[in-house]
Backbone as a chain_set.jsonl record, in Angstrom:
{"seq": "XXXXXXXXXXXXXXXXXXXXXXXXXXXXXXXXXXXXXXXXXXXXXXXXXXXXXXXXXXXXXXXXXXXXXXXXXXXXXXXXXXXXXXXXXXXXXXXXXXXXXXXXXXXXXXXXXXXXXXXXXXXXXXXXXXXXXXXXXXXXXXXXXXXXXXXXXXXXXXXXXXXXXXXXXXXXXXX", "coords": {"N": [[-63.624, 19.913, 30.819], [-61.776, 22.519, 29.352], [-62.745, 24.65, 26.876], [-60.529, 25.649, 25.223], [-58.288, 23.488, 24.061], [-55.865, 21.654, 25.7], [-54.194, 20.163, 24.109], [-54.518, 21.477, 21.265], [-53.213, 23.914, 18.836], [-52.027, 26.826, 19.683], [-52.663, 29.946, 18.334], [-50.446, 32.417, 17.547], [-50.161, 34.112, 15.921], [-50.315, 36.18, 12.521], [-49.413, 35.558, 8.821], [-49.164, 38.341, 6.643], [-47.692, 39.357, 4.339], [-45.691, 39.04, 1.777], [-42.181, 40.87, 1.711], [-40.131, 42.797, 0.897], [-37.453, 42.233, -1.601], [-36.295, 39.151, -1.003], [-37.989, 37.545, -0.213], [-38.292, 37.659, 2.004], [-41.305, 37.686, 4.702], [-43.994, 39.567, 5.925], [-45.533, 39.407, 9.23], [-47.833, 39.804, 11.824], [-47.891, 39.745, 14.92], [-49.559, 38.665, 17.67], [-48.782, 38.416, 20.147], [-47.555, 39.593, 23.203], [-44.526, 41.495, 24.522], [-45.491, 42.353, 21.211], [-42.888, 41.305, 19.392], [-42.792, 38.789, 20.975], [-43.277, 36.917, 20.021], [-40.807, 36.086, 18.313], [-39.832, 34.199, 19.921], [-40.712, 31.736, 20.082], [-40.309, 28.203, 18.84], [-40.546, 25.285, 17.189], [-42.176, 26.837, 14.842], [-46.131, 26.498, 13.6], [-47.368, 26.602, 10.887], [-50.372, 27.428, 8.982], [-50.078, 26.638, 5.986], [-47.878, 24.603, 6.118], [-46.604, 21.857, 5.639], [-44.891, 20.336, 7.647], [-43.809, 21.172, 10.799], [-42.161, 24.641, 11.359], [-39.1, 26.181, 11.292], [-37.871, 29.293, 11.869], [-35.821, 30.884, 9.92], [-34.568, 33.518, 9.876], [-35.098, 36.34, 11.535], [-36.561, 40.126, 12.369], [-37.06, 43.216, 13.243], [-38.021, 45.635, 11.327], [-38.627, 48.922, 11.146], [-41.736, 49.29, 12.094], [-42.589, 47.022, 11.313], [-43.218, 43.259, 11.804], [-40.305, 41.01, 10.774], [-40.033, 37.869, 8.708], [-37.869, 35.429, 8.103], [-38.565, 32.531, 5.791], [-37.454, 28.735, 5.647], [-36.256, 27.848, 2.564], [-37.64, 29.716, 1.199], [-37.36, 32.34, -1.284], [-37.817, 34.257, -3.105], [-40.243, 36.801, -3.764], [-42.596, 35.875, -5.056], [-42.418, 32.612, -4.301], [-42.883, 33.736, -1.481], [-45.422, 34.332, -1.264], [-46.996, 32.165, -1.411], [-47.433, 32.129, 1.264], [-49.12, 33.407, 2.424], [-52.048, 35.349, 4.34], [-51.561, 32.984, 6.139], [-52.068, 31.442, 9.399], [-50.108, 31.615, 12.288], [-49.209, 29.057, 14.813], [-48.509, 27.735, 17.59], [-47.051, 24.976, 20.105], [-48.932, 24.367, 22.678], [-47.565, 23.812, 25.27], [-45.212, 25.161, 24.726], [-46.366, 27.804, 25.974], [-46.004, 30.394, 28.329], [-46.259, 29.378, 32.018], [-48.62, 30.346, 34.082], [-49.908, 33.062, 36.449], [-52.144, 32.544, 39.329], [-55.009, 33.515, 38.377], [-54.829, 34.852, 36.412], [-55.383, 34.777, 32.682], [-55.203, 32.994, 29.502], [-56.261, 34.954, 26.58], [-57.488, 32.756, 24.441], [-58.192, 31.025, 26.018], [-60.209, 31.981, 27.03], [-62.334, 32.552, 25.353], [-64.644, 30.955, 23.96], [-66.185, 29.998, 26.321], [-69.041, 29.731, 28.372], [-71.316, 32.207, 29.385], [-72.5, 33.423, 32.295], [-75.012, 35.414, 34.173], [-75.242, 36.752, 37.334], [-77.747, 35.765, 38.474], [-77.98, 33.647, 37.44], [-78.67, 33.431, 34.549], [-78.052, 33.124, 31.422], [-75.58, 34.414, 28.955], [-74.562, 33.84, 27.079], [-71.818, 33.131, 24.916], [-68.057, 33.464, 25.312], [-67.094, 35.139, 22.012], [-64.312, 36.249, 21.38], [-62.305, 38.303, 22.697], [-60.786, 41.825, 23.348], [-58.255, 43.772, 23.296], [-58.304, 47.091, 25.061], [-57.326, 49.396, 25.97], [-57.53, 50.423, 28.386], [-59.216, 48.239, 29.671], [-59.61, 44.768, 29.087], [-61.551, 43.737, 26.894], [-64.714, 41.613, 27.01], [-66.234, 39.906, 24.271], [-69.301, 39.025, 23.763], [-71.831, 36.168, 22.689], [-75.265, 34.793, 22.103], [-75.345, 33.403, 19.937], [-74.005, 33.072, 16.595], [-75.43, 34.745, 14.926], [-76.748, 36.875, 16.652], [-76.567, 39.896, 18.222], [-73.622, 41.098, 19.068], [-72.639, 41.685, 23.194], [-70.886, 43.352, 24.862], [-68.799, 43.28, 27.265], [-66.815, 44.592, 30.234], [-63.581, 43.025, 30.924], [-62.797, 43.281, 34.053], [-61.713, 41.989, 36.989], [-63.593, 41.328, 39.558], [-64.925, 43.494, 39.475], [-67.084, 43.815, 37.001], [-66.11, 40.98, 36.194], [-67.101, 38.267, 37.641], [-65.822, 35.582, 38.424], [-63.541, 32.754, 36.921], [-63.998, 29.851, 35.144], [-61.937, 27.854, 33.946], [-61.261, 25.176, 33.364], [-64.225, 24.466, 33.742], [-65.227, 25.496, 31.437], [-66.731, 28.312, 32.207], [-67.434, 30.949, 32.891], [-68.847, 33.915, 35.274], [-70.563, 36.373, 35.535], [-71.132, 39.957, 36.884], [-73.476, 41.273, 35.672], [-76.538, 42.585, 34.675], [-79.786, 41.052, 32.806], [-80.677, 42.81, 31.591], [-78.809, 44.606, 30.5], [-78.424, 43.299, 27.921], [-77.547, 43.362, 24.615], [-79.541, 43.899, 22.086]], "CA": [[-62.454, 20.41, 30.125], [-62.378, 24.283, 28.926], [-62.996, 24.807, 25.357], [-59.086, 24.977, 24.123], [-58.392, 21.79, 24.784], [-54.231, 21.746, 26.085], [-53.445, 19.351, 22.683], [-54.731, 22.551, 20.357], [-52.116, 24.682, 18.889], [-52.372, 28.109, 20.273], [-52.338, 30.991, 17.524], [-50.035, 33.865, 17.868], [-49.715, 35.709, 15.195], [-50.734, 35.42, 11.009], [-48.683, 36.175, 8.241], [-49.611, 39.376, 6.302], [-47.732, 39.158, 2.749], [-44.416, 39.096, 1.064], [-41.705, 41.897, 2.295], [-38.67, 42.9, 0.026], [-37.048, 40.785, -3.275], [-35.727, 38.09, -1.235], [-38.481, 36.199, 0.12], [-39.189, 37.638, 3.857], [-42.314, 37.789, 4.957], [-44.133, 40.699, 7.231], [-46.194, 39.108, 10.193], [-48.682, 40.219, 12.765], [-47.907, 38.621, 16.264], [-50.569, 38.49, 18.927], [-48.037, 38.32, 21.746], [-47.168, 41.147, 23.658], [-45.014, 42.108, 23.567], [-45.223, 42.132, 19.78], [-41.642, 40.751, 19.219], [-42.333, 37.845, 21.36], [-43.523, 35.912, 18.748], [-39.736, 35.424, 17.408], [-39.225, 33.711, 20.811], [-41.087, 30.242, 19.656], [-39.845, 27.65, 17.499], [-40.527, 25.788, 15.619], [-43.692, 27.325, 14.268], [-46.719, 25.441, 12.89], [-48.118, 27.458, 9.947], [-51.375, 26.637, 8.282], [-49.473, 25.786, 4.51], [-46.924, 24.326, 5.824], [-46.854, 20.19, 6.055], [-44.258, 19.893, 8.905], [-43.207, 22.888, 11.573], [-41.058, 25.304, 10.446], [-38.126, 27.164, 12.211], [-37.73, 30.313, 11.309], [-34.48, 30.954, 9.089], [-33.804, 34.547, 10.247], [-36.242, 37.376, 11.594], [-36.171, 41.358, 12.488], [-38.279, 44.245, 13.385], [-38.208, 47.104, 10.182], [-39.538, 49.854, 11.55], [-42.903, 49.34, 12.684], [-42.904, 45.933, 10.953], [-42.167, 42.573, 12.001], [-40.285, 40.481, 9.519], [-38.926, 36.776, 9.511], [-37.37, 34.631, 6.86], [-38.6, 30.67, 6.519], [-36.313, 28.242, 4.918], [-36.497, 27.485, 1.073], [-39.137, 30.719, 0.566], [-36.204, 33.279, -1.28], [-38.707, 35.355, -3.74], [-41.566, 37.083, -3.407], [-43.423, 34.808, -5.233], [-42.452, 31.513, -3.288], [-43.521, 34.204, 0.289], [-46.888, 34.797, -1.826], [-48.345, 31.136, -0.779], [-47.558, 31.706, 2.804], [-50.103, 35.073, 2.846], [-53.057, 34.814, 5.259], [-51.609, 31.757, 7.364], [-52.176, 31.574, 10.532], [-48.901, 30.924, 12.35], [-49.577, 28.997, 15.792], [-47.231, 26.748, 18.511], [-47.563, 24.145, 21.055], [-49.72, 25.311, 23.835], [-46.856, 23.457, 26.085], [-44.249, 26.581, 24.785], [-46.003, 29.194, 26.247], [-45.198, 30.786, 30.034], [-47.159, 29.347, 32.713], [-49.607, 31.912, 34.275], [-49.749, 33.755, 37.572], [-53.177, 32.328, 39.927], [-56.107, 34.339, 38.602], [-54.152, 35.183, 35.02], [-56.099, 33.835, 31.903], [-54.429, 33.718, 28.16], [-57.244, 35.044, 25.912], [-57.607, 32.099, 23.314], [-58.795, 30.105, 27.065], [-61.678, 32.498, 27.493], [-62.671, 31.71, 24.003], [-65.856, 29.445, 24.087], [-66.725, 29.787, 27.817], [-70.175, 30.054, 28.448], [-71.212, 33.344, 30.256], [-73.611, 33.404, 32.966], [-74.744, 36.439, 35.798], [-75.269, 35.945, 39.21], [-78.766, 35.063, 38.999], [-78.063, 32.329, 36.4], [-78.795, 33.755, 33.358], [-77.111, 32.571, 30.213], [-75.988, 35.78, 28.489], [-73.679, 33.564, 25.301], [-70.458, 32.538, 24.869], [-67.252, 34.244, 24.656], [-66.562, 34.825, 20.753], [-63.42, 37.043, 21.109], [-61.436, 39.396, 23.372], [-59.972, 42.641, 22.552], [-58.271, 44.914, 24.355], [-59.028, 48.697, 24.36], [-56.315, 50.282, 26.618], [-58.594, 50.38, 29.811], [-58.84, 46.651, 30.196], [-59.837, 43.901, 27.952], [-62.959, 43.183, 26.847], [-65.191, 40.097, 26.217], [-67.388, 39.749, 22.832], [-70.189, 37.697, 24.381], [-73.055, 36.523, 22.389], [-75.504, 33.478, 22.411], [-75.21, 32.605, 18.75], [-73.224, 33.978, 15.226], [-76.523, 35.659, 14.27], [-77.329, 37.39, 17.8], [-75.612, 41.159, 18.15], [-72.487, 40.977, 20.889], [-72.789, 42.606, 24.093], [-69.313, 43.88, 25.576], [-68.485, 43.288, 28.885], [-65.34, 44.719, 30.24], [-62.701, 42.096, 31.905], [-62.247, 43.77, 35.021], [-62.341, 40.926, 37.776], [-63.944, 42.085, 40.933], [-66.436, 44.724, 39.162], [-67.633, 42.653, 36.611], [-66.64, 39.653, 36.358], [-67.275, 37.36, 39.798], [-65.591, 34.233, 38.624], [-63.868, 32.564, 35.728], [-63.359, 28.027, 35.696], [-61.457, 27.367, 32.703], [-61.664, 23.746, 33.497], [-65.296, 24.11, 33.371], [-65.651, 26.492, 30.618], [-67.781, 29.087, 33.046], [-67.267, 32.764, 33.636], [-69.706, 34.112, 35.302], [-70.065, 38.198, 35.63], [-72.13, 40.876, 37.516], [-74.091, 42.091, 34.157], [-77.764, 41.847, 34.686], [-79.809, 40.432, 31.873], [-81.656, 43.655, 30.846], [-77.826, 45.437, 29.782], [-77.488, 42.78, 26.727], [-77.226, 44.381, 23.329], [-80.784, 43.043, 21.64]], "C": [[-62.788, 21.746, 29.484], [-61.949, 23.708, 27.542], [-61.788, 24.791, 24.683], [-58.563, 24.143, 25.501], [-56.678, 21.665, 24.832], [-53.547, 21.067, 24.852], [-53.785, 20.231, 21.581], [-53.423, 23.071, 20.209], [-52.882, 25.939, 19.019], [-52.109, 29.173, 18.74], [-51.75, 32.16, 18.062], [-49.629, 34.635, 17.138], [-50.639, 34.978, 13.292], [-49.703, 36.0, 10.362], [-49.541, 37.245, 6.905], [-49.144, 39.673, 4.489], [-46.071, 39.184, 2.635], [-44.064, 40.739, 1.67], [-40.394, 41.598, 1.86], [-38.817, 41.611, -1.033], [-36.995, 39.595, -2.779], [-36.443, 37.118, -0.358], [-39.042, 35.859, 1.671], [-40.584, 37.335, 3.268], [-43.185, 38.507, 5.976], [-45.497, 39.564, 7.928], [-46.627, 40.125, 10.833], [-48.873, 39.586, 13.867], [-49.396, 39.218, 17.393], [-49.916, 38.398, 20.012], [-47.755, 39.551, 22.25], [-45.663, 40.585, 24.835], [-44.681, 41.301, 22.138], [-44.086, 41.032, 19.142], [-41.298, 39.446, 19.646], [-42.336, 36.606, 20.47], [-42.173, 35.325, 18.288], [-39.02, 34.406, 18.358], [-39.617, 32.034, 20.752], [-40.62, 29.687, 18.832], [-40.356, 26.333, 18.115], [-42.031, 26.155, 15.573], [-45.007, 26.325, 13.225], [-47.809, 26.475, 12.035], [-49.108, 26.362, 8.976], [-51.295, 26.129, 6.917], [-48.717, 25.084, 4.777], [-47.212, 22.382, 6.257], [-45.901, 19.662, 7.224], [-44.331, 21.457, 9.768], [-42.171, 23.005, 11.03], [-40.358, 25.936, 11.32], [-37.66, 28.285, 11.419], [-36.305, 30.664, 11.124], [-33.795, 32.282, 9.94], [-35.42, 35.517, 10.277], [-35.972, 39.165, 12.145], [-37.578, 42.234, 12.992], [-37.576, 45.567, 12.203], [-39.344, 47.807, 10.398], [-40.516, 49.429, 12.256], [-43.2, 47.73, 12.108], [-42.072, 44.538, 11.53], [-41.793, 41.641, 10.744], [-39.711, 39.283, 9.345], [-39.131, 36.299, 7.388], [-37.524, 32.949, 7.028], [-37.772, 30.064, 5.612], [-37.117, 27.666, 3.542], [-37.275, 28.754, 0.402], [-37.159, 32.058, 0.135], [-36.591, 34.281, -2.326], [-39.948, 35.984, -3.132], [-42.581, 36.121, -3.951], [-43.638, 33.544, -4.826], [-43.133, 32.218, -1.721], [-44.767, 34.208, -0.45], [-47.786, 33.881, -1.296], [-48.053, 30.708, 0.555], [-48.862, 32.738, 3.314], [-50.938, 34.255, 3.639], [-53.307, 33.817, 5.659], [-51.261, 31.916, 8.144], [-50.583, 30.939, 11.541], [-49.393, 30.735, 14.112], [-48.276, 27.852, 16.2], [-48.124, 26.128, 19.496], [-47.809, 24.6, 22.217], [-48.704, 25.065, 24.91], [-45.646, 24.709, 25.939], [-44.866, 27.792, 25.333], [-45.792, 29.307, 27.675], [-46.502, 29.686, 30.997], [-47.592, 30.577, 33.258], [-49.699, 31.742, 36.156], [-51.502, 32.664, 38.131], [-53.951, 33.69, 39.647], [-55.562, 35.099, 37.253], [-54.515, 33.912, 33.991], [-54.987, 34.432, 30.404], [-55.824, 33.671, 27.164], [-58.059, 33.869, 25.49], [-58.353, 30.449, 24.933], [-60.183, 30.341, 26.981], [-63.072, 32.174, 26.977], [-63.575, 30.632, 23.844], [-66.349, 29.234, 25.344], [-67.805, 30.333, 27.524], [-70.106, 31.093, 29.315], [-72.765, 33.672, 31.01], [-73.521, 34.837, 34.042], [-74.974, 35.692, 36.641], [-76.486, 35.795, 39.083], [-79.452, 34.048, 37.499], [-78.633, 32.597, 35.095], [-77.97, 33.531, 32.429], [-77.088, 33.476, 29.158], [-75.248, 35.135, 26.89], [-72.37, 33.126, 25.682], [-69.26, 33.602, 24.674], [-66.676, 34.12, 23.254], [-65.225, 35.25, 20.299], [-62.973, 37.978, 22.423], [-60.643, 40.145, 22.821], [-59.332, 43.599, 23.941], [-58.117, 46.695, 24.115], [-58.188, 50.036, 24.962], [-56.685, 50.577, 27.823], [-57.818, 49.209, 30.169], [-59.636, 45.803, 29.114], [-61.118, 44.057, 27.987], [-63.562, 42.03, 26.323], [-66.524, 40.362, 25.186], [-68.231, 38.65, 23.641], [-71.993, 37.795, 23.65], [-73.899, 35.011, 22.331], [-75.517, 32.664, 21.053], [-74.612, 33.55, 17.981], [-74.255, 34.928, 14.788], [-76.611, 36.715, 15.433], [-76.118, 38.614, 17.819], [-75.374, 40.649, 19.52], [-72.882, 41.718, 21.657], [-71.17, 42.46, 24.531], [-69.127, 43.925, 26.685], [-66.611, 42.968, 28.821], [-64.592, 43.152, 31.282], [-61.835, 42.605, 32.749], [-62.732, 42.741, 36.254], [-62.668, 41.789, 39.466], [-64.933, 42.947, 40.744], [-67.219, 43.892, 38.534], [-67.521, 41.381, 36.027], [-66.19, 38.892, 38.0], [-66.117, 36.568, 38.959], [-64.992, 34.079, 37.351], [-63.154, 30.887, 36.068], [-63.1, 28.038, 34.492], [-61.411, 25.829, 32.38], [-63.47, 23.522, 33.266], [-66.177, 24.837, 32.276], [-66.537, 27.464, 31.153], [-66.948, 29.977, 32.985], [-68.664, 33.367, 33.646], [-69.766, 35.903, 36.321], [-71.315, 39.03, 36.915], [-72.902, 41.689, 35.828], [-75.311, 41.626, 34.297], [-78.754, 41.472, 33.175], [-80.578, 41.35, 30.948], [-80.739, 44.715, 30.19], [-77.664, 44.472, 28.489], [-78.314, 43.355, 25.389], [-78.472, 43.378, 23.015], [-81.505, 43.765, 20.766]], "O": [[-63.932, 22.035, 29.134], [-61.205, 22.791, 27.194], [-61.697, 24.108, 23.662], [-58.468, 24.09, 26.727], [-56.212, 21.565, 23.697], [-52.389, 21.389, 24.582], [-53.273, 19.749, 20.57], [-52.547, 22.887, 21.054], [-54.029, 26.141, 18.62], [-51.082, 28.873, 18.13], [-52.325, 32.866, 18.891], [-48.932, 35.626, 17.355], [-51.216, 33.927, 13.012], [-49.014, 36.84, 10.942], [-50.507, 36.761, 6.316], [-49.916, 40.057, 3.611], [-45.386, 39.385, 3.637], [-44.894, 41.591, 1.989], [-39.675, 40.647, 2.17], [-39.588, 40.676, -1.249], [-37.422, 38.689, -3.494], [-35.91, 36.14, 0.166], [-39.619, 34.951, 2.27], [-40.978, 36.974, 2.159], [-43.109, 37.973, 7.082], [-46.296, 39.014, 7.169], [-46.139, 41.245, 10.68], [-49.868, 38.873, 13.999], [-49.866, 40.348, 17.519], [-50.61, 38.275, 21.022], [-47.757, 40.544, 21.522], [-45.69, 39.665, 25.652], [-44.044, 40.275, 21.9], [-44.441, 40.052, 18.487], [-40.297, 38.825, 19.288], [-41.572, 35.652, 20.332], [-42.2, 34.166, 17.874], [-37.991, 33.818, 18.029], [-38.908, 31.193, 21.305], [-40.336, 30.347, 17.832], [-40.574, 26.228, 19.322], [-42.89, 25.68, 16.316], [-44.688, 25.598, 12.284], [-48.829, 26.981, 12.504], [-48.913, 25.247, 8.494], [-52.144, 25.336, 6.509], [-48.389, 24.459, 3.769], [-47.981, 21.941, 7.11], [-46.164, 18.566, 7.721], [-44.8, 22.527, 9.381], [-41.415, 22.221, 10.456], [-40.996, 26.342, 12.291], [-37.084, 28.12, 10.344], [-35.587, 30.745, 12.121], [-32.732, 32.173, 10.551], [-36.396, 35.486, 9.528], [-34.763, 39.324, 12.311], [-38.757, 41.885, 13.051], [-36.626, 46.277, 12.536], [-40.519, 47.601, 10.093], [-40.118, 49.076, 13.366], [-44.212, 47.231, 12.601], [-40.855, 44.48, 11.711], [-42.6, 41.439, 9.836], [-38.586, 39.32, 9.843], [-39.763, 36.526, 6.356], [-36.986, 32.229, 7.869], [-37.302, 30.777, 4.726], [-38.25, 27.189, 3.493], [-37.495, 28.776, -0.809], [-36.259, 32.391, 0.906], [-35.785, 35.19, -2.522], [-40.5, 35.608, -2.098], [-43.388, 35.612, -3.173], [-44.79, 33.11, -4.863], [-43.747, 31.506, -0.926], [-45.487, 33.823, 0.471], [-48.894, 34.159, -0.837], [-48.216, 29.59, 1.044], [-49.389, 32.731, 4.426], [-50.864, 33.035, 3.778], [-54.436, 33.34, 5.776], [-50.177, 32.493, 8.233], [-50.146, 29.808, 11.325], [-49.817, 31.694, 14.757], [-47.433, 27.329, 15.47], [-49.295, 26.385, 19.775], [-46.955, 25.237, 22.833], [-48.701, 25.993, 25.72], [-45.186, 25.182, 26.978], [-44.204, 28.83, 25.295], [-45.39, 28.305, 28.266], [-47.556, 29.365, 30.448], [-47.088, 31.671, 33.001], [-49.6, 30.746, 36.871], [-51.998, 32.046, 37.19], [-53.774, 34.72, 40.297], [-56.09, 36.206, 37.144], [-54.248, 32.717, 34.119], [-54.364, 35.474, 30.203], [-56.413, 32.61, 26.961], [-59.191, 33.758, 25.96], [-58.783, 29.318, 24.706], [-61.102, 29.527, 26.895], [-64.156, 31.827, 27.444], [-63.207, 29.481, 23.608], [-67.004, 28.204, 25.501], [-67.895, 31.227, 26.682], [-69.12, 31.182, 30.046], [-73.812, 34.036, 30.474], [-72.499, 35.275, 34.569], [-74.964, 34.471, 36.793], [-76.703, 35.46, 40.248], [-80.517, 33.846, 36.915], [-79.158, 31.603, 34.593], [-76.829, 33.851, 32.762], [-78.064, 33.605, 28.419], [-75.336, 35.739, 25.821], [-72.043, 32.803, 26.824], [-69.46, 34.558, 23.924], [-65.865, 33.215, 23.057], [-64.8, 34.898, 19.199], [-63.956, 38.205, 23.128], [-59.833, 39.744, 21.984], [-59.772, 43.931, 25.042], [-57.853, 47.284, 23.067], [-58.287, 51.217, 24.632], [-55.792, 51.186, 28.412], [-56.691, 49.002, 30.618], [-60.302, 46.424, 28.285], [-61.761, 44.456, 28.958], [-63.101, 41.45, 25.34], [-67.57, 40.95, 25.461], [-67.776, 37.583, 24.051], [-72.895, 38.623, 23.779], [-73.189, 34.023, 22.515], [-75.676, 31.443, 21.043], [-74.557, 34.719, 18.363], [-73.863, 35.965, 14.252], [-76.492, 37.81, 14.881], [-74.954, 38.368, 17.501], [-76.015, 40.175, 20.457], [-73.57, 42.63, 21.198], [-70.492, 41.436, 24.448], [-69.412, 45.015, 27.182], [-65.776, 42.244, 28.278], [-65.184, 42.497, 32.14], [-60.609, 42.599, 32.63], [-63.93, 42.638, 36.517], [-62.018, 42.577, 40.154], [-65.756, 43.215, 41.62], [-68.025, 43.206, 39.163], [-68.429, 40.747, 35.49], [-65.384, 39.003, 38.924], [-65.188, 37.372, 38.877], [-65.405, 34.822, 36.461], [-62.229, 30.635, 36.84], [-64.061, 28.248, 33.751], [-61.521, 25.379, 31.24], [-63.915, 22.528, 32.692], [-67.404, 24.823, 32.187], [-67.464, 27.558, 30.35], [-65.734, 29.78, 33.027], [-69.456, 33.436, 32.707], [-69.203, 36.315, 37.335], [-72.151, 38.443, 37.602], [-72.475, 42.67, 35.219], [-75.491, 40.42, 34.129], [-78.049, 41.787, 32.216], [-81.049, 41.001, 29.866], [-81.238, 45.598, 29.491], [-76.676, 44.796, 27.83], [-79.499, 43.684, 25.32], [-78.515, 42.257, 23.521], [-82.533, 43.296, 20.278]]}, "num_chains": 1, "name": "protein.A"}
């Protein structure tokens, strides 16, 4: 079984702080795009004791901004700050053959082609190229960066068996 396990809730976004008198709240989605985030319901935020459906939401300016039910000050949005707002891994799209959603990659072990065990994936970012994978063999050990371009370097990736396994030989890792 790959590392997020299909009964996990998926994270896509956090919330960032109180926004205006009456009790929004500005978010930070992880979906792309950006906006999709207002396309899930109901939402399962890390204060909250049931899921929540979002009352009313917007984009201001460069910000996104939603309204949850009962929150109508700033000081009731204050004890939603830095929670993580995530949904049931069953709401999101299914995926194309050979199309991964980050938060999969996430804990796969990472091997080259001549079986070397270079760490785990701790993170993916992307950089405007093409993504990249944080891969390191423990929290103490400095990351090495390997891009997620399939066909250059990486050979392979089994999400069922938590494996991706790259062209990166074992004398490029960051040490």
């Amino acid at each position: 079984m790959s590392p997020a396990s299909t009964e996990n809730p998926v994270v896509v976004g956090r919330i960032l702080g109180p926004w205006g008198v009456q009790g929004w709240l500005q978010i930070y989605s992880y979906t792309v795009p950006r906006e999709g985030i207002f396309g899930y319901a109901p939402w399962l935020i890390g204060g909250a004791d049931a899921p929540v459906d979002v009352v009313n939401h917007k984009v201001s300016g460069k910000r996104l901004v939603v309204q949850l039910p009962g929150v109508n000050s700033p000081e009731e949005a204050a004890r939603w700050v830095d929670q993580d707002i995530a949904v049931e891994r069953r709401q999101l799209p299914a995926l194309e053959q050979g199309e991964f959603y980050w938060h999969d990659l996430i804990g796969c072990s990472v091997i080259n082609r001549d079986h070397d065990t270079l760490g785990v994936v701790r993170t993916v970012f992307a950089t405007g190229a093409n993504d990249v994978l944080e891969v390191a063999p423990d929290a103490a050990q400095k990351p090495t960066l390997i891009p997620f371009v399939m066909g250059v370097y990486i050979d392979s990736v089994d999400i069922e068996a938590g494996l991706i396994v790259v062209d990166w030989p074992i004398d490029w890792l960051e040490r």
